[in-house]
DRENTORKOL-355483 format. One line per 3 residues: number of its first residue (from 1); their letters; for each residue x, y, z of N, C-alpha, C, CB. Coordinates in Angstrom, 1 decimal, always signed. Atoms other than C-alpha are relative to their C-alpha. Glycine has a CB too. Layout:
N
NUM = a = X:Y:Z:X:Y:Z:X:Y:Z:X:Y:Z | ...
***
This chain:
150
1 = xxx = -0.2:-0.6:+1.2:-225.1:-91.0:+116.4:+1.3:+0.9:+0.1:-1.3:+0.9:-0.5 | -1.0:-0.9:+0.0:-221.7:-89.5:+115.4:-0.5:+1.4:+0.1:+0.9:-0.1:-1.1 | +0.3:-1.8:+0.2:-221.5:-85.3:+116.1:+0.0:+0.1:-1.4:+1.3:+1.3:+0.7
4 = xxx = +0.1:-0.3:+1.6:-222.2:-83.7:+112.7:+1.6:+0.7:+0.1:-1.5:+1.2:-0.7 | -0.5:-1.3:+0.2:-219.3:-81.4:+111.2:+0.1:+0.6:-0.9:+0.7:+0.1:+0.2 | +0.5:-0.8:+1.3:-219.8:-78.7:+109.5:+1.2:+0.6:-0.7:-1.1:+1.3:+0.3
7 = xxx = -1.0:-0.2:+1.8:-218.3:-78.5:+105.7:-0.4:+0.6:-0.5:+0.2:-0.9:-1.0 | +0.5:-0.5:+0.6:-219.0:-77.2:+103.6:-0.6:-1.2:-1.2:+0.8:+1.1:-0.1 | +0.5:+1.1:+0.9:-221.4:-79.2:+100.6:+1.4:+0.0:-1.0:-1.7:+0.3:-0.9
10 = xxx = -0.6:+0.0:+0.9:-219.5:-81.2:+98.0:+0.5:+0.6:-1.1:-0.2:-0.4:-0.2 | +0.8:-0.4:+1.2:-221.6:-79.7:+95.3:+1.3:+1.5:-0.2:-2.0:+0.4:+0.5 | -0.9:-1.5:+0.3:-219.4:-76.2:+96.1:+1.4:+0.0:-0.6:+0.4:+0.7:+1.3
13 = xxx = -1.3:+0.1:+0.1:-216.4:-77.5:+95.4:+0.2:-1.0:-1.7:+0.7:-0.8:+1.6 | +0.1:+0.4:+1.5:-216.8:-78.8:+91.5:-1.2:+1.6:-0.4:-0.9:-2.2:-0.4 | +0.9:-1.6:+0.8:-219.2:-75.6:+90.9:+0.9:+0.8:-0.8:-0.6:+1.3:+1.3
16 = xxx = -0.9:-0.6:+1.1:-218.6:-73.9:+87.4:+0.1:+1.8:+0.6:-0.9:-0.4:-1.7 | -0.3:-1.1:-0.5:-217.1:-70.4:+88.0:-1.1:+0.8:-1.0:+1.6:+0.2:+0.0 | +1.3:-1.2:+0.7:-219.5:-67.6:+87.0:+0.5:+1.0:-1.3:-0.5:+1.3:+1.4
19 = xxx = -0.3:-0.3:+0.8:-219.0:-66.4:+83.4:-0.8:+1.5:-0.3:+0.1:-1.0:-0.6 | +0.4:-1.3:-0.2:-219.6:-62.9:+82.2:+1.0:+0.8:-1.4:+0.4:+0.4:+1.7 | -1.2:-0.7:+0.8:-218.6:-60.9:+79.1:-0.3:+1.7:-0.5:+0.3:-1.0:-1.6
22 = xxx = +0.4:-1.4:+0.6:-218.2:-57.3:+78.3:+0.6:+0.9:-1.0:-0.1:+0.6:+0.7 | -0.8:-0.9:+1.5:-217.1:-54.9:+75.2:-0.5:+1.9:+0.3:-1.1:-0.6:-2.1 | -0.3:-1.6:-0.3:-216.4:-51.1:+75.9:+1.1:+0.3:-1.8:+1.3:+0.2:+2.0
25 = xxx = -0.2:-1.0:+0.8:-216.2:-49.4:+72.6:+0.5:+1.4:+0.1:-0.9:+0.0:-0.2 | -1.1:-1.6:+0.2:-213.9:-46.2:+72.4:+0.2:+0.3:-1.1:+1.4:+0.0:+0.5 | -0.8:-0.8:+1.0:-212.9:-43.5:+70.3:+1.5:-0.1:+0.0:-0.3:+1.3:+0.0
28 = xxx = -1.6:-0.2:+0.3:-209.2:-43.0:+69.1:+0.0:+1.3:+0.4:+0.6:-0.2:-1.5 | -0.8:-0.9:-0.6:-208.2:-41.1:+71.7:+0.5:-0.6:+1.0:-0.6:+1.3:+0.5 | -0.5:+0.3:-1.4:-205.9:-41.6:+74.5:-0.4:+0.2:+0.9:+0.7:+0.2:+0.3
31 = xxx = +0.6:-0.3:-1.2:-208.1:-40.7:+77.0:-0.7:-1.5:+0.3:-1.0:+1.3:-0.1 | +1.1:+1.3:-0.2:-210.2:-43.9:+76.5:+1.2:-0.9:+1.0:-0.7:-1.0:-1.8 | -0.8:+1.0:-0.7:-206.9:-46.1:+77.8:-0.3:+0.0:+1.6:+1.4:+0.4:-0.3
34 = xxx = +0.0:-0.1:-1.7:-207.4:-44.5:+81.5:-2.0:-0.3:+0.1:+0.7:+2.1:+0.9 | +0.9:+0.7:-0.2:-211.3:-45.1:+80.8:-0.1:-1.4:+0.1:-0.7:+0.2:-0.5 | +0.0:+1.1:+0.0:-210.8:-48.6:+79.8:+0.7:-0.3:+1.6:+0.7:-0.3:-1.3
37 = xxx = -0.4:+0.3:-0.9:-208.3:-48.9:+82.6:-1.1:-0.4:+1.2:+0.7:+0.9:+0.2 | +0.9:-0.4:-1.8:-210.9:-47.8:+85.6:-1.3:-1.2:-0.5:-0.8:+2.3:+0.3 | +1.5:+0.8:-0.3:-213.8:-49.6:+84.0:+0.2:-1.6:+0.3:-1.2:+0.1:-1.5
40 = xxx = -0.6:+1.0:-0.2:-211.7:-53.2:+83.8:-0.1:-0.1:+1.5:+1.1:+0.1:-0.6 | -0.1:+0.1:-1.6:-211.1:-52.3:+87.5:-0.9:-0.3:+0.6:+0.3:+1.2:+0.6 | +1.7:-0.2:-0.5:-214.7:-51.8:+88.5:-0.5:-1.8:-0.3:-1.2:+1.6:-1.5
43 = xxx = +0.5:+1.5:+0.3:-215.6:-55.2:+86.6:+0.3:-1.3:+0.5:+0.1:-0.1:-1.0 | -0.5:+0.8:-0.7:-212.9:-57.2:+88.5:-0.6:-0.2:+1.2:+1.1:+0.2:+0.0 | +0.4:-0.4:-1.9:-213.9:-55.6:+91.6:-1.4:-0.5:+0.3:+0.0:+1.9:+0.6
46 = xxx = +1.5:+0.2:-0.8:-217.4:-56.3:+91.7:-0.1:-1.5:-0.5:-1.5:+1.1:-0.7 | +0.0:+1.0:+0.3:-217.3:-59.8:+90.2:+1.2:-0.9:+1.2:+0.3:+0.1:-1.6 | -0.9:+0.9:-1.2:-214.8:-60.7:+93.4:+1.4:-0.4:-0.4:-0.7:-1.5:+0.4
49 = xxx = -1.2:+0.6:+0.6:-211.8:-61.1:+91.3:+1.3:+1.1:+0.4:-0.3:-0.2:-1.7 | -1.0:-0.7:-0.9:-209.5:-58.4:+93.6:+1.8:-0.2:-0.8:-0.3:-0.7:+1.9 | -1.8:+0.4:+0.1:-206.3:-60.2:+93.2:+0.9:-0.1:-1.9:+0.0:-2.0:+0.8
52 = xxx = -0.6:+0.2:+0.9:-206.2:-60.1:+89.6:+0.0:+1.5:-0.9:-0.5:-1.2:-0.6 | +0.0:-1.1:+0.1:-206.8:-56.3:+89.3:+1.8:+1.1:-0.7:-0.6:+0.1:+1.4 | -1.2:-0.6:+0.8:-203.2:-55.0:+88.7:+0.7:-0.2:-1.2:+1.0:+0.0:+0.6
55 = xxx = -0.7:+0.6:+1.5:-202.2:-57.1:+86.4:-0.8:-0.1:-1.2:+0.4:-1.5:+0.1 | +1.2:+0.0:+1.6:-205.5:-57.3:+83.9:+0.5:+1.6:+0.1:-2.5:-0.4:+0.1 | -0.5:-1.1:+0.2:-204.7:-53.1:+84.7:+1.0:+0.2:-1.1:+0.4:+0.3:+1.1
58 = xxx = -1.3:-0.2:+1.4:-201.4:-53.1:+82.9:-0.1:-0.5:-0.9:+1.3:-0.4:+0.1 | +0.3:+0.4:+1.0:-202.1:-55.6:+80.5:-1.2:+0.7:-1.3:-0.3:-1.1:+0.5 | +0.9:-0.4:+0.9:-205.4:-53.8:+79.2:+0.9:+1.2:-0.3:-1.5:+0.1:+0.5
61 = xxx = +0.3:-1.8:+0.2:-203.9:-50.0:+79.4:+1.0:-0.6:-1.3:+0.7:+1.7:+1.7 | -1.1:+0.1:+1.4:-200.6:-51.7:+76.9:-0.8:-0.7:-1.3:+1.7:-1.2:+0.5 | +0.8:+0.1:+0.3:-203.3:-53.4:+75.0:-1.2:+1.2:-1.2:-0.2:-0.4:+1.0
64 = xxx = +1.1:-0.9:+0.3:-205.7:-50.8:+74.6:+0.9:+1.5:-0.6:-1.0:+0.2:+1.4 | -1.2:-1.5:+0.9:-202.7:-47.4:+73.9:+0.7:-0.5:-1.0:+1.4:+0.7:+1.0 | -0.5:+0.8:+1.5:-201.5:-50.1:+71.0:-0.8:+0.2:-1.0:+0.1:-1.7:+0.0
67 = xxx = +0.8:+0.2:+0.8:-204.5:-50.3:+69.6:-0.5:+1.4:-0.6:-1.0:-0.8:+0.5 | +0.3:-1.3:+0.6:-205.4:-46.3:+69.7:+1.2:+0.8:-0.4:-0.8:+0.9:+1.1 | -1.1:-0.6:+0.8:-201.7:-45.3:+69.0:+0.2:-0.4:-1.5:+1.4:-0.3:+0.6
70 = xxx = -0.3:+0.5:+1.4:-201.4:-47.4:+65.9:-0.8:-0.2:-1.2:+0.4:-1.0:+0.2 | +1.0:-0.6:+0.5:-204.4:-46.7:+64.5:-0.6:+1.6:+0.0:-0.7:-0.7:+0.5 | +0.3:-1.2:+0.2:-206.5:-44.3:+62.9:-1.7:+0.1:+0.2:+0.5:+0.3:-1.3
73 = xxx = +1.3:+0.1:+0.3:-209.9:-45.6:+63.2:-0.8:+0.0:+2.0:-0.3:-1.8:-1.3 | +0.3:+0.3:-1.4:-212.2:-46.6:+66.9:+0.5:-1.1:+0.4:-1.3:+0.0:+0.3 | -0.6:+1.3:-1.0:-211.4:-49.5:+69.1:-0.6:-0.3:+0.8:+1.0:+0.0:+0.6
76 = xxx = +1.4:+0.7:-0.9:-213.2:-51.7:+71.8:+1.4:-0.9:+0.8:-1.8:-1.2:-1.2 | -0.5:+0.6:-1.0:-211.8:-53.2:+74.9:-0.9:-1.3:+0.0:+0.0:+0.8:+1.1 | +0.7:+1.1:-0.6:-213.1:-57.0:+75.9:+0.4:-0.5:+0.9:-0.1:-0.8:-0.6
79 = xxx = -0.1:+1.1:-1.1:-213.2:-58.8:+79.0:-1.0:-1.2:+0.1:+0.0:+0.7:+1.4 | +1.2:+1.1:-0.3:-214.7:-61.8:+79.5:+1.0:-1.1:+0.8:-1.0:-0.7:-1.6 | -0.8:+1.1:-0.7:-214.4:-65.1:+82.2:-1.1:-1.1:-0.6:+0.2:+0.2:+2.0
82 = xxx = +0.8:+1.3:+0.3:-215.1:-68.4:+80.9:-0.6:-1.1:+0.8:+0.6:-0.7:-0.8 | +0.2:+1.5:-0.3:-216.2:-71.9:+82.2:+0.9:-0.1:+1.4:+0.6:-1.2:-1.4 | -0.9:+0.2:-1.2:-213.2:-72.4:+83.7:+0.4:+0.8:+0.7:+0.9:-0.3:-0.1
85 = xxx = -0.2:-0.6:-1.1:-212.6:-69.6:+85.4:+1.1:+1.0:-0.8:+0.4:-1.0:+1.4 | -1.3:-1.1:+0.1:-209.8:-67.6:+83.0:-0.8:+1.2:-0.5:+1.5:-0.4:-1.2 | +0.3:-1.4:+0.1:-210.3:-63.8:+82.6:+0.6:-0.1:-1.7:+1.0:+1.2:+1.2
88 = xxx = -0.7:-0.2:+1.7:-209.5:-63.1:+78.5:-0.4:+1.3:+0.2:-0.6:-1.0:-1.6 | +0.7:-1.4:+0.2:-209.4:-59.3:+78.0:+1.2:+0.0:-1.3:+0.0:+1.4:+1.4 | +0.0:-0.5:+1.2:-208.9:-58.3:+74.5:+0.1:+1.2:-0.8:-0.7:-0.2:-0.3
91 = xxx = +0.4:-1.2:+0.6:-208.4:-54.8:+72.4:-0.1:-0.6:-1.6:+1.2:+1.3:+0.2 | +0.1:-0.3:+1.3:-209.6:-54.2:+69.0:-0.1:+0.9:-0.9:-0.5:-0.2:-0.2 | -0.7:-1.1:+0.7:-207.9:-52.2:+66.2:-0.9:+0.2:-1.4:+1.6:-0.5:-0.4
94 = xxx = +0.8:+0.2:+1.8:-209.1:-51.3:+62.6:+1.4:-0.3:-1.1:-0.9:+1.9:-0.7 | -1.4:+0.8:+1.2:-205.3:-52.7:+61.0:-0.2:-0.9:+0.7:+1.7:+0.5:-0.2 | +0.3:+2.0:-0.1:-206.1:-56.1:+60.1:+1.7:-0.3:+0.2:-0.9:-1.0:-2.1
97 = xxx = -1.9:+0.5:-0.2:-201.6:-56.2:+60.2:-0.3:-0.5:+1.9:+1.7:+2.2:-0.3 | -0.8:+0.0:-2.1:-200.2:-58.2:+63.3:+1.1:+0.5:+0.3:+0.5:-1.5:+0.7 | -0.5:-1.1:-0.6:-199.0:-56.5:+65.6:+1.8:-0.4:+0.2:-0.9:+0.4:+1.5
100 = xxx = -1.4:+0.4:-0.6:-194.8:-56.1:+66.4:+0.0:-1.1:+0.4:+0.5:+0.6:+1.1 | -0.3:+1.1:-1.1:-193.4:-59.2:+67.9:+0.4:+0.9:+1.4:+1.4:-1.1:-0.4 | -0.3:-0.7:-1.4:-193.1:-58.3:+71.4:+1.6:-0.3:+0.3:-1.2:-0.8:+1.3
103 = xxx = -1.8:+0.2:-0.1:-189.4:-57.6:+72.2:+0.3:-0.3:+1.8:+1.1:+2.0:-0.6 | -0.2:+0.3:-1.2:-187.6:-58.8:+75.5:+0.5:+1.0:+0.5:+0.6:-1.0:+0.2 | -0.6:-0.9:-1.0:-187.4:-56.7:+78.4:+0.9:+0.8:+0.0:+0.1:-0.5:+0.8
106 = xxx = -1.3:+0.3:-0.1:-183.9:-57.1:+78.6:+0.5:+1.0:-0.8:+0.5:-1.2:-0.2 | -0.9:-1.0:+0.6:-183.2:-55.1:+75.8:-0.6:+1.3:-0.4:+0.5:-0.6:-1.2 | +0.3:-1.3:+0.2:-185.6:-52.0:+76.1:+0.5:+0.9:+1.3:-1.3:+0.0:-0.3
109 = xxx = -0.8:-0.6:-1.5:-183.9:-49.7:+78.4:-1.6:+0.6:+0.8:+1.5:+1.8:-0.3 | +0.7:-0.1:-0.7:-185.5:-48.9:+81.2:-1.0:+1.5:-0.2:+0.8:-0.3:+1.1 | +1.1:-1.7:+0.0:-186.8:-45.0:+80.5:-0.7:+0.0:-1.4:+1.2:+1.7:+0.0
112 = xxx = +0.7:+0.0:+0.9:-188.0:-45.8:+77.2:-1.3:-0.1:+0.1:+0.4:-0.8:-0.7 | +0.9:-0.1:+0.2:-191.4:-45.1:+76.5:-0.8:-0.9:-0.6:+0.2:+0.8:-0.5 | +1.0:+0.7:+0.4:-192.4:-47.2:+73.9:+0.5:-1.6:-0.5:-0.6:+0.8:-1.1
115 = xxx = -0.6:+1.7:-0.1:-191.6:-51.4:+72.8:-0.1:-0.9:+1.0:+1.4:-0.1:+0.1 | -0.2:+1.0:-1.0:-192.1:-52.7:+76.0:-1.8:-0.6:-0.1:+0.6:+0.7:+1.6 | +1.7:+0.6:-0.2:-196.1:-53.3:+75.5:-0.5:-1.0:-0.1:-0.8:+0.4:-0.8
118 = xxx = +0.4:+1.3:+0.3:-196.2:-56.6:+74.2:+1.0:-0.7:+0.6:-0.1:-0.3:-1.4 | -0.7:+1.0:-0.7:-193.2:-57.7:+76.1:-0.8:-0.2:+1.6:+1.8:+0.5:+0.1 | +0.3:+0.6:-1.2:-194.8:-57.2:+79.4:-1.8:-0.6:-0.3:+0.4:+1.2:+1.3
121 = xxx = +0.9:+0.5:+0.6:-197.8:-58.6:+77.7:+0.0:-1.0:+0.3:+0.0:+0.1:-1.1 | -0.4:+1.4:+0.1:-196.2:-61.8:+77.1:+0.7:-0.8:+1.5:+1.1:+0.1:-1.2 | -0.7:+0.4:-1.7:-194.2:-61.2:+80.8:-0.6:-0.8:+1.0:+0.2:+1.2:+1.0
124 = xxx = +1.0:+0.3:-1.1:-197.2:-61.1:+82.8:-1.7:-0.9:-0.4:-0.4:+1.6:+0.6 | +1.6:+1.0:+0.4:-200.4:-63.3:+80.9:+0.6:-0.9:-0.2:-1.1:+0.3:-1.2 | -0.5:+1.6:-0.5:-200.5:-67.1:+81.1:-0.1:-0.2:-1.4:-1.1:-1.0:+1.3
127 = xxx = -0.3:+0.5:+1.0:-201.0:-66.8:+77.0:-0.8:+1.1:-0.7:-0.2:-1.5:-0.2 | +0.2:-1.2:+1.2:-201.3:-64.2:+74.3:+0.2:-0.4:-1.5:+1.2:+1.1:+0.2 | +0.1:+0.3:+1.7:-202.2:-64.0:+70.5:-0.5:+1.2:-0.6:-1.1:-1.3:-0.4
130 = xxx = +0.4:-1.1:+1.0:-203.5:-61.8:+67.8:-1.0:-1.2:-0.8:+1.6:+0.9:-1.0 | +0.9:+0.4:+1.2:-206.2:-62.8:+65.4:-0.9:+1.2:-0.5:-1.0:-1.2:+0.4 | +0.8:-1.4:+0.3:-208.3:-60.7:+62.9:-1.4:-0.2:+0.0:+0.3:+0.6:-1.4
133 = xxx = +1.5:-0.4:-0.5:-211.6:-59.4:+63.5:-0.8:+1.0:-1.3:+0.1:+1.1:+1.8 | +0.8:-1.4:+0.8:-214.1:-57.0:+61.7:-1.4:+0.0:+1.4:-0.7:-0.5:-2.3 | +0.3:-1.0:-1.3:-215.7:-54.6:+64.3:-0.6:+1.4:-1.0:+1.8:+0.3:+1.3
136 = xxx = +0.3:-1.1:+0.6:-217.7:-51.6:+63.1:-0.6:+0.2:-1.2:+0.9:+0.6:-0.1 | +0.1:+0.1:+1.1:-218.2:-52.8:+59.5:+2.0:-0.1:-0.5:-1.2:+1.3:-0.5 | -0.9:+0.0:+0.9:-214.2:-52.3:+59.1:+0.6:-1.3:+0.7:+0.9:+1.4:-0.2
139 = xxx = -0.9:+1.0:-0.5:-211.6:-55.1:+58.9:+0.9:+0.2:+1.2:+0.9:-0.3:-1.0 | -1.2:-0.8:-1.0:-208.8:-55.0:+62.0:+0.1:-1.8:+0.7:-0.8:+1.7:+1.5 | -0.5:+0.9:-1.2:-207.7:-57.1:+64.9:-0.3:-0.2:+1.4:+1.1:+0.3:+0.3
142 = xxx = +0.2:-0.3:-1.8:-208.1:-58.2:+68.6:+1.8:-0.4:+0.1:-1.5:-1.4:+1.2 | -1.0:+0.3:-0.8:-204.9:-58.7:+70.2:-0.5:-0.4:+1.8:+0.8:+1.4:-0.2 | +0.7:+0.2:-1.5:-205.5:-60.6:+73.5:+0.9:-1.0:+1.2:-1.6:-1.0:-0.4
145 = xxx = -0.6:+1.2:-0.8:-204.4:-62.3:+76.5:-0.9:-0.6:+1.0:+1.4:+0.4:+0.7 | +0.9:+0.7:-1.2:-205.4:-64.8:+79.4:+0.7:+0.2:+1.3:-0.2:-1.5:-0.1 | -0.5:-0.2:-0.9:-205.0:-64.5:+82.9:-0.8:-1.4:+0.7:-0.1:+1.4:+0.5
148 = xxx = +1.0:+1.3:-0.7:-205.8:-67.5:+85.3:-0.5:+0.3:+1.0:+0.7:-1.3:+0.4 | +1.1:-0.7:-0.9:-208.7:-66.5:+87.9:+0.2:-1.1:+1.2:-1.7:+0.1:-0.8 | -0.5:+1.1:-1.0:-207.5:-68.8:+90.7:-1.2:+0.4:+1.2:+1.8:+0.2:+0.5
***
């Protein structure tokens, strides 16, 4: 009888990735952005998803300070991983309007403050959109992107 060697089973290697979704409700304040921030963090981190931590970070905090600067009403953060394995995190506004086009890098100078939110939006996620929502009882928006969970 040939020696065995050990593999790992087939079965592991088509297994669906482990899905999971969550909504963090906030007030309109800027404080919630560094909550949202840390709790995103927490949710990557314990779900094993490490490597994709900085980048859902920046994406949610420009995200999420869009949605409580440009508004007047509350707002809600979403993350969730599907089927296949991509991360989607989401903010939602109470202006049903879509948001700016996201401007290129290139032409916001570097010390500026504000414009660049949706460019590095669009820089760093594998695909971004806007659609409208109603949240709360009022009309508004998510604004969202994907990240690929490799």
């Amino acid at each position: 009888m040939p020696p065995r060697v050990n593999s790992p089973p087939a079965e592991r290697s088509w297994r669906i990735p482990e899905t999971w979704d969550y909504t963090l409700y906030i007030p309109n304040d800027l404080r919630a952005v560094t909550i949202c921030r840390r709790t995103l963090r927490l949710i990557l981190t314990m779900h094993g998803l490490i490597g994709l931590v900085d980048t859902a970070e920046l994406l949610a905090t420009e995200l999420v300070s869009n949605a409580v600067r440009h508004t007047k009403g509350p707002a809600a953060l979403r993350v969730r991983r599907s089927p296949e394995g991509v991360v989607w995190i989401g903010a939602w506004d109470t202006d049903p309007g879509p948001p700016e086009p996201p401007r290129d890098l290139e032409q916001v100078a570097a010390l500026e403050e504000e414009g660049r939110g949706l460019g590095l939006v669009r820089a760093c996620a594998d695909y971004w959109g806007w659609q409208p929502s109603a949240r709360f009882g009022n009309r508004g928006k998510f604004v969202w992107c994907e990240l690929g969970a490799a």
